[in-house]
N, CA, C and O atoms as a GROMACS GRO file, in nm:
protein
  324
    1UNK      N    1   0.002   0.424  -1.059
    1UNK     CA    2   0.012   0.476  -0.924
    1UNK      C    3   0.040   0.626  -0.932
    1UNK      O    4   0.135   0.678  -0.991
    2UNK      N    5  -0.063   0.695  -0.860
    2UNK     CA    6  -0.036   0.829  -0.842
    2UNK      C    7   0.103   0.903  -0.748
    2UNK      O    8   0.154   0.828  -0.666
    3UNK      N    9   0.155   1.030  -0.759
    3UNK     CA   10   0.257   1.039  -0.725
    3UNK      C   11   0.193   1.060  -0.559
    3UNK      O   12   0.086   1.106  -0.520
    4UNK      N   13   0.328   0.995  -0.474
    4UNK     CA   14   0.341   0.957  -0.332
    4UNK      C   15   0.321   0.855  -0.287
    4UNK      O   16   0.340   0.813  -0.173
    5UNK      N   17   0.276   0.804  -0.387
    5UNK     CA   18   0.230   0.609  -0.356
    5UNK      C   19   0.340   0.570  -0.315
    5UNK      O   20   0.447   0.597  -0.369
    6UNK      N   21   0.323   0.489  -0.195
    6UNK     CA   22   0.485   0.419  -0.145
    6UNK      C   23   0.411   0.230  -0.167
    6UNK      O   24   0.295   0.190  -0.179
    7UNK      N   25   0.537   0.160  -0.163
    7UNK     CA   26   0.463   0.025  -0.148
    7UNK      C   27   0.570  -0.048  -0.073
    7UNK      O   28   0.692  -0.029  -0.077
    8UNK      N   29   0.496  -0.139   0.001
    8UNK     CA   30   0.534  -0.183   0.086
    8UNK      C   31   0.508  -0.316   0.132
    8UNK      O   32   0.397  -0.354   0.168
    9UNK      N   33   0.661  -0.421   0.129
    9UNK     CA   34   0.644  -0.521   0.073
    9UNK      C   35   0.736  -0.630   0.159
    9UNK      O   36   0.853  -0.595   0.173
   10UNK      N   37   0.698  -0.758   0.217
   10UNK     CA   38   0.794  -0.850   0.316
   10UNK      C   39   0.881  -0.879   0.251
   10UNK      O   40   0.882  -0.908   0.131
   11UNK      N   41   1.013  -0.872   0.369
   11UNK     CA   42   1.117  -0.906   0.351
   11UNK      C   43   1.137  -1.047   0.273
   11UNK      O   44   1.210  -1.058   0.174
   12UNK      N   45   1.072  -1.143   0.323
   12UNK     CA   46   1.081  -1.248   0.259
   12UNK      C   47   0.998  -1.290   0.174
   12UNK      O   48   0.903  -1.213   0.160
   13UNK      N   49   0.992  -1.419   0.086
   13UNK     CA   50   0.917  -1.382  -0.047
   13UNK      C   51   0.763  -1.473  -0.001
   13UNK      O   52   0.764  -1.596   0.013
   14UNK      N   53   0.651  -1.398   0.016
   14UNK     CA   54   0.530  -1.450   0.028
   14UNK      C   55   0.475  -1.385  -0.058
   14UNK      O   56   0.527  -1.289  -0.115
   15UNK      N   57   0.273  -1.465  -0.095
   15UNK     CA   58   0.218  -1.429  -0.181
   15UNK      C   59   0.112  -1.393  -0.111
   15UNK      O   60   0.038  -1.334  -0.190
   16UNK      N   61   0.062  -1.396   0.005
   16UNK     CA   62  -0.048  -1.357   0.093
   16UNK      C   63  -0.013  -1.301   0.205
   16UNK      O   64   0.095  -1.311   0.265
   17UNK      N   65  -0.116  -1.235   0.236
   17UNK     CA   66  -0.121  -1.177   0.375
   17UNK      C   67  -0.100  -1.336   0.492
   17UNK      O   68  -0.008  -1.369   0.566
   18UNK      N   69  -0.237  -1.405   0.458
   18UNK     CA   70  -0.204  -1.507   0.552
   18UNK      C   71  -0.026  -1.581   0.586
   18UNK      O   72  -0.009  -1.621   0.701
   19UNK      N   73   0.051  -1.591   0.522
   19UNK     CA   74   0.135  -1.666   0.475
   19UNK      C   75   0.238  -1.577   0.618
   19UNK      O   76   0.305  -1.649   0.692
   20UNK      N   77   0.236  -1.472   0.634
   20UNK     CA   78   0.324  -1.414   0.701
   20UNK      C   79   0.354  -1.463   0.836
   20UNK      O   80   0.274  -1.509   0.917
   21UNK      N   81   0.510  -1.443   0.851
   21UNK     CA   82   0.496  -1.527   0.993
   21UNK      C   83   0.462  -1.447   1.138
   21UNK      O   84   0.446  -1.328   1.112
   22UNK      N   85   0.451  -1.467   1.235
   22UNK     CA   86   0.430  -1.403   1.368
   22UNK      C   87   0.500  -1.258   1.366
   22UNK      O   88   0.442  -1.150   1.370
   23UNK      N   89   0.634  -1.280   1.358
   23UNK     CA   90   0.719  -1.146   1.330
   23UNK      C   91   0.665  -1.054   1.233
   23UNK      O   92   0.628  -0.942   1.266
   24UNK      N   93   0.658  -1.096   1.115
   24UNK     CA   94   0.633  -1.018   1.003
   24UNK      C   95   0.488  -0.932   1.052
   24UNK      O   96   0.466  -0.810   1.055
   25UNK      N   97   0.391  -1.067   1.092
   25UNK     CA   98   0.258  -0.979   1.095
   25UNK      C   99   0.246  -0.854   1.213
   25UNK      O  100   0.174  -0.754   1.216
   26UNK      N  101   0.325  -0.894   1.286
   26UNK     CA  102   0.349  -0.803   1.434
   26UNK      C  103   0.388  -0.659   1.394
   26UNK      O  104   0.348  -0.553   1.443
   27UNK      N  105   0.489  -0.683   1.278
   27UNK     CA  106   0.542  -0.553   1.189
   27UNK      C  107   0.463  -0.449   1.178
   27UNK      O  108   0.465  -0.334   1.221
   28UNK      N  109   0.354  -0.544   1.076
   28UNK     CA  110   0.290  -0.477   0.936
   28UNK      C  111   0.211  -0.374   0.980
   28UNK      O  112   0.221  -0.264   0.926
   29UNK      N  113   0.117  -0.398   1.090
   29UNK     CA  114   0.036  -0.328   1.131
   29UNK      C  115   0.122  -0.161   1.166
   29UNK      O  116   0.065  -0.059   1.128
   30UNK      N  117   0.246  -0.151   1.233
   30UNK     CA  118   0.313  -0.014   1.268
   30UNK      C  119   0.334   0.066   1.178
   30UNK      O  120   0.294   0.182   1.164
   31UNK      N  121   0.458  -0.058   1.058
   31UNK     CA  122   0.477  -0.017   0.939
   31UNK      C  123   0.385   0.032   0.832
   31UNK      O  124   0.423   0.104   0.740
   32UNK      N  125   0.285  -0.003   0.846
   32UNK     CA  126   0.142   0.059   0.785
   32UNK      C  127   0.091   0.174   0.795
   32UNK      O  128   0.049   0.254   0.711
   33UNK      N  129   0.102   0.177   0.961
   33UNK     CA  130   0.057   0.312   1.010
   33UNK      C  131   0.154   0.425   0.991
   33UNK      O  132   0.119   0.537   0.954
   34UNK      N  133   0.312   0.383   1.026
   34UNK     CA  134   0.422   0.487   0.971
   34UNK      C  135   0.427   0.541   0.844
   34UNK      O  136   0.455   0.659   0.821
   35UNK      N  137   0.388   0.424   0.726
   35UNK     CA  138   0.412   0.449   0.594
   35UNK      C  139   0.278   0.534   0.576
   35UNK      O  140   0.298   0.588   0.467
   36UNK      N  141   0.174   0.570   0.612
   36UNK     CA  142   0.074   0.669   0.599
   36UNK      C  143   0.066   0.770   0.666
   36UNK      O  144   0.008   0.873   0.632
   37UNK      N  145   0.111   0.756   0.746
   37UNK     CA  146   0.170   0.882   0.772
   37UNK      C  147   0.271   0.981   0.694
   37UNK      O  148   0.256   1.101   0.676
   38UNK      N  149   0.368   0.909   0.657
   38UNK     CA  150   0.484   0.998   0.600
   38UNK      C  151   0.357   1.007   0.476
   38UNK      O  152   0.322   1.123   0.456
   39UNK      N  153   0.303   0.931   0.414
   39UNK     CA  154   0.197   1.002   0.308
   39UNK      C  155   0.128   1.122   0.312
   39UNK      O  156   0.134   1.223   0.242
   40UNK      N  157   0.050   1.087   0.421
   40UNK     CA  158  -0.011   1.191   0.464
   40UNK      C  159   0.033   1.335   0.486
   40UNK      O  160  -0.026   1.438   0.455
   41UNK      N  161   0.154   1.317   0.546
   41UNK     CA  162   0.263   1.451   0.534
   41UNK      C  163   0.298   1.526   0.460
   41UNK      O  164   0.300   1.648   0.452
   42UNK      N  165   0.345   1.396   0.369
   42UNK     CA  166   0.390   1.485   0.251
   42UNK      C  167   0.334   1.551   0.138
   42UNK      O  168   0.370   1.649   0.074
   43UNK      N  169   0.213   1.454   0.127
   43UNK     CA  170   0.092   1.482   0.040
   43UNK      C  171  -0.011   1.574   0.087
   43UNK      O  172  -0.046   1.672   0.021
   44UNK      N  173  -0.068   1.539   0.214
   44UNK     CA  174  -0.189   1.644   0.241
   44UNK      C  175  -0.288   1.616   0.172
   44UNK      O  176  -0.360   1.706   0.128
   45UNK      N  177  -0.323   1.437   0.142
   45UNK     CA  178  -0.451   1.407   0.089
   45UNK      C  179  -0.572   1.412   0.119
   45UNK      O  180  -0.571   1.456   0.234
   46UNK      N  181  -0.697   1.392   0.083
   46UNK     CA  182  -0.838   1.408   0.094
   46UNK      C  183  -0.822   1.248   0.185
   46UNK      O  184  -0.881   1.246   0.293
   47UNK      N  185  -0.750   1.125   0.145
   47UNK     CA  186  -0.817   0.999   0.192
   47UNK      C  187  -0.653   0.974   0.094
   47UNK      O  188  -0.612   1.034  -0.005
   48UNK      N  189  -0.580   0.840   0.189
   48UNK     CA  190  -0.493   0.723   0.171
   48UNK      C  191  -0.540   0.598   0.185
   48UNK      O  192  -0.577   0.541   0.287
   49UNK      N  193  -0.535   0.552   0.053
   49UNK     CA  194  -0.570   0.384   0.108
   49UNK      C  195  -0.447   0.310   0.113
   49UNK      O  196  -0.329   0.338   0.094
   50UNK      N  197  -0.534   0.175   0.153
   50UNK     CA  198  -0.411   0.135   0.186
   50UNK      C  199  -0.503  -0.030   0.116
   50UNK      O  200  -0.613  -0.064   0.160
   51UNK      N  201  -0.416  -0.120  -0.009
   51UNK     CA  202  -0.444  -0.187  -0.050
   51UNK      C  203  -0.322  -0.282  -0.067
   51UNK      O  204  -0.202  -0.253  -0.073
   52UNK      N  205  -0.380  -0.396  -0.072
   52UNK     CA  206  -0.279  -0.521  -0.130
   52UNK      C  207  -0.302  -0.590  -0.283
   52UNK      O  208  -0.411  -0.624  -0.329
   53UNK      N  209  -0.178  -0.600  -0.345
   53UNK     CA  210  -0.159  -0.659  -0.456
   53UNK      C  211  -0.067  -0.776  -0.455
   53UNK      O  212   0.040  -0.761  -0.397
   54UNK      N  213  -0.093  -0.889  -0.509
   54UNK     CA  214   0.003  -1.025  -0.582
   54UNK      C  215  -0.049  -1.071  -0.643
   54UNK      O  216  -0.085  -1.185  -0.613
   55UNK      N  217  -0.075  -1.028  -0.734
   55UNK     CA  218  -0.140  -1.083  -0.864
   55UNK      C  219   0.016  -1.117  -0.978
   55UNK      O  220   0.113  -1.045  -1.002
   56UNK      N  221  -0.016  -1.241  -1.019
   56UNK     CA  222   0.079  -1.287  -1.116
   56UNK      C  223  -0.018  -1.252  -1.259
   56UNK      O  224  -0.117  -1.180  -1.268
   57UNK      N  225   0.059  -1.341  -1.375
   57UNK     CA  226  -0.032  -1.386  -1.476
   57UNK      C  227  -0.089  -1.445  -1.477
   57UNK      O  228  -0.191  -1.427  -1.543
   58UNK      N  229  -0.070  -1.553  -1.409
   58UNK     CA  230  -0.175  -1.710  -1.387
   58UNK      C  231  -0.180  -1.719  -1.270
   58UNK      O  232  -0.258  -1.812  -1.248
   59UNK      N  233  -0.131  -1.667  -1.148
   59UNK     CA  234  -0.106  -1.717  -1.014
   59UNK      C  235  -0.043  -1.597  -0.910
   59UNK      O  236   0.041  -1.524  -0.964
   60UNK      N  237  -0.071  -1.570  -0.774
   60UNK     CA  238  -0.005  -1.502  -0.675
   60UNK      C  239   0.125  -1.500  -0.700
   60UNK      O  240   0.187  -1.606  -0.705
   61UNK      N  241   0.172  -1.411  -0.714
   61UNK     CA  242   0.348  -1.372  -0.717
   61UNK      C  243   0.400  -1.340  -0.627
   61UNK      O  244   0.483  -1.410  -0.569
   62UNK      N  245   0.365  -1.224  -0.591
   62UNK     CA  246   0.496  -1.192  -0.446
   62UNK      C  247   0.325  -1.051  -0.385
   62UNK      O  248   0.234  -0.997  -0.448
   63UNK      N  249   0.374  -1.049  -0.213
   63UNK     CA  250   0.303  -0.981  -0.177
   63UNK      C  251   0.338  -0.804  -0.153
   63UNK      O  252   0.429  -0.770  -0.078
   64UNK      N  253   0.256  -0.708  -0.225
   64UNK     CA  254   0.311  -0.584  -0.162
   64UNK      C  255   0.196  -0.542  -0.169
   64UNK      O  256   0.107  -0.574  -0.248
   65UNK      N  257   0.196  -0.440  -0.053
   65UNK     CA  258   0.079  -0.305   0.021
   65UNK      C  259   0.129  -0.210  -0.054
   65UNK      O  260   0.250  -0.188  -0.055
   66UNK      N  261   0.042  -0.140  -0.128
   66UNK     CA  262   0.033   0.000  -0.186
   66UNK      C  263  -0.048   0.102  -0.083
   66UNK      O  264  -0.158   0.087  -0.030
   67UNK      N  265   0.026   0.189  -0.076
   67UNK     CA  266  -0.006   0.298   0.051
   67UNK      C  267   0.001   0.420  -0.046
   67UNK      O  268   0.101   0.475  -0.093
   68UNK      N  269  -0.147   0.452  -0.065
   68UNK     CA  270  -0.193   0.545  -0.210
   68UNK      C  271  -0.258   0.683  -0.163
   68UNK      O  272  -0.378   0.674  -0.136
   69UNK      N  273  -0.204   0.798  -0.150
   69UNK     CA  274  -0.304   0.944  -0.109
   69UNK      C  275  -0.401   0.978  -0.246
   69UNK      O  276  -0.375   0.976  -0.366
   70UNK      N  277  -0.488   1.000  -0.193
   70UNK     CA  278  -0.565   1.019  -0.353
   70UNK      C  279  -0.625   1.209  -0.269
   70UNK      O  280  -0.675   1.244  -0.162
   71UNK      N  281  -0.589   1.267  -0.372
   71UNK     CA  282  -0.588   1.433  -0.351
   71UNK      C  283  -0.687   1.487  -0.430
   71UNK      O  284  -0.703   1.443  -0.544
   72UNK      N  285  -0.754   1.573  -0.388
   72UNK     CA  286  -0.812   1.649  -0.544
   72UNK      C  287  -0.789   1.654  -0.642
   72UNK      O  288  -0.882   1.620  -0.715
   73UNK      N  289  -0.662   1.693  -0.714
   73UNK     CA  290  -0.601   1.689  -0.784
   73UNK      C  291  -0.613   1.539  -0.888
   73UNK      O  292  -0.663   1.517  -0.999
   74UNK      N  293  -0.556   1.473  -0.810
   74UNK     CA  294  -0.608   1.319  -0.852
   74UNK      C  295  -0.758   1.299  -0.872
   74UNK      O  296  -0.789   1.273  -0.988
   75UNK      N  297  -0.839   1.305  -0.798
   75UNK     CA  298  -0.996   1.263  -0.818
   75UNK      C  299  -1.050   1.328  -0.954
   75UNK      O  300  -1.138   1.279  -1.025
   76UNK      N  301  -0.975   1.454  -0.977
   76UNK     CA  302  -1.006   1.552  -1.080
   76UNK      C  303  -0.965   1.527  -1.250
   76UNK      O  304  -1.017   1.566  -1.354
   77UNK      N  305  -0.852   1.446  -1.221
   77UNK     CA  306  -0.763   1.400  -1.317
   77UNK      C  307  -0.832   1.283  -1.366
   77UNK      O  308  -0.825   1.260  -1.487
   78UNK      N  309  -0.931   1.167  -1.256
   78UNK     CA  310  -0.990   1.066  -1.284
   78UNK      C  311  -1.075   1.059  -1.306
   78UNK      O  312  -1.109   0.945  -1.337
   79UNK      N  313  -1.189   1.170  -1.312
   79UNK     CA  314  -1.318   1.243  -1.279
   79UNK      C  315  -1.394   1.161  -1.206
   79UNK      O  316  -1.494   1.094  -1.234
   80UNK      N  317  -1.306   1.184  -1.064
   80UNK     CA  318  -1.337   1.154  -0.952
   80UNK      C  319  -1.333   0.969  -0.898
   80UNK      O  320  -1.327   0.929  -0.781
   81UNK      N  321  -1.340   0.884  -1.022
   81UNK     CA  322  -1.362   0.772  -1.004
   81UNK      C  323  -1.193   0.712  -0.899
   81UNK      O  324  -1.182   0.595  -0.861
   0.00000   0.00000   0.00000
């Protein structure tokens, strides 16, 4: 994870998006938009994604959103990929 990556992850322990309850999902969507923002701020990226990971070894583990600015700097460092 490049620097400013925040992640962002339910309170309680799920492994999917689906799994979330009414509350939670009602959240995610604000909290999403807040947490890219403060990215965006602080970073001043070209493009933030915004992705999900729960990947275990063999199986879904726990769910968290990675909220990622990818900058010049970065694209340059990756050559571009």
């Amino acid at each position: 994870m490049n620097l400013g990556t925040l992640i962002v992850g339910p309170r309680e322990h799920v492994v999917a998006v689906a799994e979330l309850d009414d509350t939670a999902a009602a959240e995610l969507g604000p909290l999403l938009r807040d947490t890219a923002r403060v990215v965006e701020t602080l970073c001043r990226p070209e493009q933030t994604y915004v992705c999900m990971w729960s990947h275990g070894r063999d199986a879904r583990k726990h769910l968290h959103i990675a909220v990622q600015p990818v900058t010049a700097e970065v694209r340059a460092r990756w050559a571009a990929l």
